[in-house]
C-alpha positions, 0 to 999 in steps of 0.5 A, spaced: 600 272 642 597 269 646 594 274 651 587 274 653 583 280 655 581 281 662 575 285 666 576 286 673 571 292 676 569 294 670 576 296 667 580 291 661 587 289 661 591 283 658 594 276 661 598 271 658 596 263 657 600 262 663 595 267 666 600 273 668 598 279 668 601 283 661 597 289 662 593 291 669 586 292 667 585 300 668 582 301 662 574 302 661 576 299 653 581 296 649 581 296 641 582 290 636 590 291 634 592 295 628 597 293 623 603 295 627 600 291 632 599 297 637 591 297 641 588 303 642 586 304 649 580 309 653 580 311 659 575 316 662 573 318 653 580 320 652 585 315 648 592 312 647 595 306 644 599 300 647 605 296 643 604 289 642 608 288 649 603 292 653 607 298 654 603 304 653 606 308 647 601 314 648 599 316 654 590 317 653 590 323 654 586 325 646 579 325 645 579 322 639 585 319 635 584 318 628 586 311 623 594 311 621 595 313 614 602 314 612 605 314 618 602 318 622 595 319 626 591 325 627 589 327 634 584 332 638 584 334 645 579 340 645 579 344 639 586 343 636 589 337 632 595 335 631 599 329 628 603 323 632 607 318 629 608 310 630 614 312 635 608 315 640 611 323 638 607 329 637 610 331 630 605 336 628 603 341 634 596 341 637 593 348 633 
């Protein structure tokens, strides 16, 4: 697509070939895309996803987040697990 990932004072982001900002650098890493196109994104040792067009879909507030299979990945915040699906939605509670 185009983008080119960025640092600014330690912190990743993206911009554009025309050197626009796409995603202001604020997190401490950025994964490779998945096969929806969203990147897993780390702030602080918690994680969330951006989409293919910079929007954050799941705010990095997981300590872990799990690969996707059948439409859903697992998440854990403390002790307790729960499942998102591909619209960023908590489908199965935190337990």
């Amino acid at each position: 697509n185009g983008w080119r990932k960025v640092e600014l004072n330690s912190k990743y982001g993206f911009v554009n070939s025309s050197g626009t900002e796409i995603v202001t650098p604020k997190y401490s890493y950025i994964y490779n895309k998945d096969e929806k196109g969203w990147r897993k994104v780390e702030v602080k040792s918690k994680y969330g996803f951006i989409n293919d067009s910079g929007a954050e879909i799941v705010a990095p507030v997981y300590d872990h987040i799990y690969s996707w299979s059948g439409g859903l990945a697992r998440v854990e915040k403390g002790n307790k697990t729960g499942y998102i699906n591909r619209s960023g939605k908590l489908v199965q509670p935190l337990e």
